[in-house]
BAMIDO-970251 format. One record per residue: x, z, y of N, C-alpha, C in turn; chain. Coordinates in Angstrom, 3 decimals. Layout:
// BAMIDO-970251
     n.c1     n.c3     n.c2    ca.c1    ca.c3    ca.c2     c.c1     c.c3     c.c2 unit
        X        Z        Y        X        Z        Y        X        Z        Y    A
...
This chain:
// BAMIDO-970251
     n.c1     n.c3     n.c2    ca.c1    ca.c3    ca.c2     c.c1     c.c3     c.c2 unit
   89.235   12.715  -22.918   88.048   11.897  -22.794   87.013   12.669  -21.982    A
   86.423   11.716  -20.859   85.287   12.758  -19.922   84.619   13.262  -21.062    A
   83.797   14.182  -20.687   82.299   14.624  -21.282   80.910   13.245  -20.951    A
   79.888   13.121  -21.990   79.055   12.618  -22.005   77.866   13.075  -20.797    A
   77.599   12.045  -19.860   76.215   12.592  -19.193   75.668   13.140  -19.898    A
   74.508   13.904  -19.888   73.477   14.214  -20.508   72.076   13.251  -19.938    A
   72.059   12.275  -19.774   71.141   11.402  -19.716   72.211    9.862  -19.869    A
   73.255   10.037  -20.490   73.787    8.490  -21.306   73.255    7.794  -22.069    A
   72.965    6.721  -22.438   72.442    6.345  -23.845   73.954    6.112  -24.846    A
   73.172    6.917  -25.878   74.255    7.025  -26.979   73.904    6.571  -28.107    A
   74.979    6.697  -29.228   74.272    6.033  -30.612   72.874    6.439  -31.216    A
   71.903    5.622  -30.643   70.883    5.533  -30.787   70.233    4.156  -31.216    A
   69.017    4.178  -32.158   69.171    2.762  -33.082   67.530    3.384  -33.239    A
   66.761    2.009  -32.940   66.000    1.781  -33.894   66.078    0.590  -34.713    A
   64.937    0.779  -35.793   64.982   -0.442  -36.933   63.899   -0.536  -37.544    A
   63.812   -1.864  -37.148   62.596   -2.826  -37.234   62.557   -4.209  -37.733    A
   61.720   -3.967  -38.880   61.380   -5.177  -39.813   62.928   -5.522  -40.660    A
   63.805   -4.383  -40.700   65.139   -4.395  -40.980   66.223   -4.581  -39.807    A
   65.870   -4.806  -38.464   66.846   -5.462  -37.412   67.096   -3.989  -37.146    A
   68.123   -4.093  -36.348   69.058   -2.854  -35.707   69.379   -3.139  -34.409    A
   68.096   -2.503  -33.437   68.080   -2.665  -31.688   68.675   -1.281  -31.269    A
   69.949   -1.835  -30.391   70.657    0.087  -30.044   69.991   -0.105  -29.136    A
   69.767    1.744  -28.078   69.185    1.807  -27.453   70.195    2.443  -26.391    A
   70.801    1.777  -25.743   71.942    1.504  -24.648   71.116    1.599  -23.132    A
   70.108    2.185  -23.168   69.449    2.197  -21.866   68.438    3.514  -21.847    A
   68.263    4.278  -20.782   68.098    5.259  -20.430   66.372    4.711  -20.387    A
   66.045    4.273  -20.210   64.314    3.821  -20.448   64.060    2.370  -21.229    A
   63.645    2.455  -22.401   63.642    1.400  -23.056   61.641    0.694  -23.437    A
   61.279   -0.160  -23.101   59.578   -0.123  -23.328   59.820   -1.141  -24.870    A
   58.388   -1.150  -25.299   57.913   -1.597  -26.045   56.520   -1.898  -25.807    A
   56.267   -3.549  -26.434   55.204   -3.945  -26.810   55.509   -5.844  -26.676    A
   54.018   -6.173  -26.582   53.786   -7.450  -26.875   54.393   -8.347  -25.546    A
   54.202   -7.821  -24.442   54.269   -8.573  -23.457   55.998   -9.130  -23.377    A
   56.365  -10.260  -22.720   57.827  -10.576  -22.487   58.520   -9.775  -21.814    A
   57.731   -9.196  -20.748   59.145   -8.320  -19.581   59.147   -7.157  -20.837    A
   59.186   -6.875  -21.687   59.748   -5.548  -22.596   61.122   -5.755  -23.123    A
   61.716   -4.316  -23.358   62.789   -4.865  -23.620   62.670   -4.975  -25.430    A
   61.856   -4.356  -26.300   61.736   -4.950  -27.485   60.408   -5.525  -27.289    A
   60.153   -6.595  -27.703   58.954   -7.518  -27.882   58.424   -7.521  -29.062    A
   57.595   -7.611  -29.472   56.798   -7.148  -30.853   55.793   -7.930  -30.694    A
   55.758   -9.384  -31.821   54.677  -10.284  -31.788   53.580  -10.182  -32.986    A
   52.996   -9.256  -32.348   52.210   -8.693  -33.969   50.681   -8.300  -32.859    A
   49.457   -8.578  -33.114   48.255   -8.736  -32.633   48.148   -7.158  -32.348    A
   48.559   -6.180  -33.696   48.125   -4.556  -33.665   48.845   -3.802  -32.169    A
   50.037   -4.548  -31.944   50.603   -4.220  -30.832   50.144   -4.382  -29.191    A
   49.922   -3.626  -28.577   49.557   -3.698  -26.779   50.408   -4.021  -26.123    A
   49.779   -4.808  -25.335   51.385   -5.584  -24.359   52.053   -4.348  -23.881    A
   51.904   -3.289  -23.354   53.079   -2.174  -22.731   53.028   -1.298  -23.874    A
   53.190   -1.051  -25.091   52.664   -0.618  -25.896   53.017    1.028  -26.239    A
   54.381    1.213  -25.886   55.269    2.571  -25.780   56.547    2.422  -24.870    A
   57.468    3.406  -24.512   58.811    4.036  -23.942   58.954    4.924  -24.437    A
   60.922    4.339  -24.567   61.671    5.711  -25.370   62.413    6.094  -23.722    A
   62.513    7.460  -23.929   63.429    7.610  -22.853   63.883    8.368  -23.047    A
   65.675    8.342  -22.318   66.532    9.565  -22.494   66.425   10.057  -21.239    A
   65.879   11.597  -21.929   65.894   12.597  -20.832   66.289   14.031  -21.232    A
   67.647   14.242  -20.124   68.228   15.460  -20.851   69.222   15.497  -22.044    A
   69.650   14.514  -22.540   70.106   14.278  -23.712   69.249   14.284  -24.641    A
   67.584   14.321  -24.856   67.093   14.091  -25.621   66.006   12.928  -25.684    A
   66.025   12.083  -26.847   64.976   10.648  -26.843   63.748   11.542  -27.399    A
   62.649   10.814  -26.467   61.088   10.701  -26.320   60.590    9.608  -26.219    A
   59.527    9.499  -27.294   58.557    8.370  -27.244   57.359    8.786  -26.278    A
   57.114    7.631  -25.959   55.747    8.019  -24.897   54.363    7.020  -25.403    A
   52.967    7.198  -25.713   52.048    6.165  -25.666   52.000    5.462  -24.448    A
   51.811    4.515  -23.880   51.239    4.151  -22.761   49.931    3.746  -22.547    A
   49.121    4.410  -23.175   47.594    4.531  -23.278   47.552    2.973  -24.460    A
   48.183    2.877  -25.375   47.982    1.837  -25.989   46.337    1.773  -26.699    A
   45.878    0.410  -27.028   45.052    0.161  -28.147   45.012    1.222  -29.391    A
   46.426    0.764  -29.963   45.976    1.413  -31.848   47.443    2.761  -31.953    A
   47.681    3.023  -30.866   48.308    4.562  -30.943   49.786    3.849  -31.160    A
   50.371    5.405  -30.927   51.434    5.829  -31.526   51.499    6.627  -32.587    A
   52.345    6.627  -33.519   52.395    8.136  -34.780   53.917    8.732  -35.063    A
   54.144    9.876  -34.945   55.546   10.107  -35.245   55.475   11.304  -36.315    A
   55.945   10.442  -37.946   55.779   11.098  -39.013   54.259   10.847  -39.235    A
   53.538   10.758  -39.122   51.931   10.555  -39.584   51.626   11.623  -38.662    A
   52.113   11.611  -37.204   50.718   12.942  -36.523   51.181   11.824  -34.889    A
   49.399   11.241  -34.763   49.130   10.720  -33.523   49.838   11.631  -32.564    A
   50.416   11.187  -31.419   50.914   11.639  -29.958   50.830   10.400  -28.749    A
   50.944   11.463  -28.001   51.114   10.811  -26.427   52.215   10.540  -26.250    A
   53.394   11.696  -26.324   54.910   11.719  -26.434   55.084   12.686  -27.029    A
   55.931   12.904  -27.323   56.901   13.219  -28.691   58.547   13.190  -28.610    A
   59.173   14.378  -28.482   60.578   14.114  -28.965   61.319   13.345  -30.183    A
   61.919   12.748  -30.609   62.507   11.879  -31.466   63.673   12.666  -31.844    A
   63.680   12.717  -33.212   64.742   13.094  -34.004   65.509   12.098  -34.909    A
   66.844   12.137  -35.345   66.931   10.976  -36.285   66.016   11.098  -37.213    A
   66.033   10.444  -38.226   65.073    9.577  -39.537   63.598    9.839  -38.917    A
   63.435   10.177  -37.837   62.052   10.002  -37.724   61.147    8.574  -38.239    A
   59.810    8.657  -38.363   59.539    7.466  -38.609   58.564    7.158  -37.354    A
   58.248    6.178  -36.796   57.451    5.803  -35.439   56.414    4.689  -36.471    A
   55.081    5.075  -35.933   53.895    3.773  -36.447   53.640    3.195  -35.100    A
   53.271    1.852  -34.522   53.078    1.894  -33.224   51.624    0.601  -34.165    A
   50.545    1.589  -33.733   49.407    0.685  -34.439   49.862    0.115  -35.894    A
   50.590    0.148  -37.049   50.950    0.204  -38.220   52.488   -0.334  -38.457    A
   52.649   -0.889  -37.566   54.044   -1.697  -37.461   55.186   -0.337  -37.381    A
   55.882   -0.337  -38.528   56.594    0.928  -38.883   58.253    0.441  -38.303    A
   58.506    1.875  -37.737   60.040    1.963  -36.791   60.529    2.875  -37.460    A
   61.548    2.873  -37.430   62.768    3.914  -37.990   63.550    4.529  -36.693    A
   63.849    5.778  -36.331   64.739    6.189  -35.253   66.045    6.948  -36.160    A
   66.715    6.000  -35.580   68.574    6.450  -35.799   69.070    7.149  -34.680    A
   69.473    8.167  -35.073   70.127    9.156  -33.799   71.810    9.308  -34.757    A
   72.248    8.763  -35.139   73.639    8.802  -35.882   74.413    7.530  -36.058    A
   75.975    7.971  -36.274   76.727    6.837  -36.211   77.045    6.492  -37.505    A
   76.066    6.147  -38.817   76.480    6.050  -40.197   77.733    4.475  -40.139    A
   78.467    3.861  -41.118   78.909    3.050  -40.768   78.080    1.643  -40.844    A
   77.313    1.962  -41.250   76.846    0.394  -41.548   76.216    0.386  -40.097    A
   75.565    0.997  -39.244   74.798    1.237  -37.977   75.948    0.912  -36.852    A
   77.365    1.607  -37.185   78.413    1.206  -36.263   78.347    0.218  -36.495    A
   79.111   -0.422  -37.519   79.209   -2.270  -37.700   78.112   -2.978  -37.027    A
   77.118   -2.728  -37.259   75.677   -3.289  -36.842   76.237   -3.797  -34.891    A
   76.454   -2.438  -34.649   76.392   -1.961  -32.963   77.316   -3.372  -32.854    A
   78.869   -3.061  -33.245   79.857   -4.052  -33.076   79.703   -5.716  -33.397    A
   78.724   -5.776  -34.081   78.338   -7.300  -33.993   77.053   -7.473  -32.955    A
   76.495   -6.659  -32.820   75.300   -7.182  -31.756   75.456   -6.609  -30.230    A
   76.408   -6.120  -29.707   76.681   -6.031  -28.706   76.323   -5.159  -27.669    A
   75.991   -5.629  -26.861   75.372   -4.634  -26.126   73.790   -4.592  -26.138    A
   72.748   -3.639  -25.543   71.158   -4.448  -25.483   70.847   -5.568  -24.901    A
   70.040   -6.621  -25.599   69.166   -7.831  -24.627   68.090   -7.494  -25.334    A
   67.160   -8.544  -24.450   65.893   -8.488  -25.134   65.616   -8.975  -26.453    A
   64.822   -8.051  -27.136   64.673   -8.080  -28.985   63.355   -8.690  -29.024    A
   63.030   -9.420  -29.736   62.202  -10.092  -30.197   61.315   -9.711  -31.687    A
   60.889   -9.369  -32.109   60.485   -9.183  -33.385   59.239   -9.851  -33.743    A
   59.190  -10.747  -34.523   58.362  -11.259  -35.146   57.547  -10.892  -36.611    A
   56.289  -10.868  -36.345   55.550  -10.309  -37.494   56.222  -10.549  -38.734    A
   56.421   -9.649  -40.085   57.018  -10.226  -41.135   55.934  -11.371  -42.174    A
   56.258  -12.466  -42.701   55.454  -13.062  -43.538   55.052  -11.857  -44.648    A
   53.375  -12.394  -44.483   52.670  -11.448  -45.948   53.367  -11.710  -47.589    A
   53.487  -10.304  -47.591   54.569  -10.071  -49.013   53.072  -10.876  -50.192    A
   53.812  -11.448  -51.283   52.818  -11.563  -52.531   53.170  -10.834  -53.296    A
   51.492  -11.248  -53.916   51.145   -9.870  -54.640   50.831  -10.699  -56.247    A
């Protein structure tokens, strides 16, 4: 089997609002606007709002001068390397980064295919 580029996208996952978006692309954006490739319909969010990118074999989040920040683990950044279980806040809307192939994350991969554009919709307010 060749060797892996070191700028491939590999099993890489985030997860959001429970969904499981792989990240099969070497520059991936985020925010509100449609041309993103995850879309996030939540007001706290900025239309260009962040980018993950693989560089080097390693994923980085980037701010893109958003509104209400980025946070990785609870400490504001501009960019930031990404580790698995990291946690991402993008203005409060909480991300999970998967850098592993657990099985339920494989299965996940194998039913949703390759990347399209993700959609995420605000979750309905939990009662209290």
């Amino acid at each position: 089997m060749p060797p892996r580029s070191a700028n491939k996208a590999s099993d890489a996952y985030l997860i959001i609002h429970g969904q499981v978006i792989s990240l099969d692309k070497e520059l991936i954006t985020i925010g509100r606007r449609m041309g993103n490739h995850v879309i996030i319909h939540d007001p706290r969010i900025s239309r260009n709002h962040a980018q993950i990118r693989l560089i080097d074999g390693e994923y980085m989040i980037f701010d893109m001068n958003s509104t209400g920040g980025v946070q990785v683990n609870g400490q504001k950044v501009k960019k930031s390397n990404l580790y698995s279980g990291d946690s991402i806040s993008l203005s409060g809307v909480e991300i999970k980064f998967v850098h592993d192939t657990p099985k339920s994350i494989s299965k996940a991969k194998e039913r949703t295919g390759p990347m399209k554009k993700i959609t995420i919709e605000e979750p309905p307010p939990e009662d209290k």
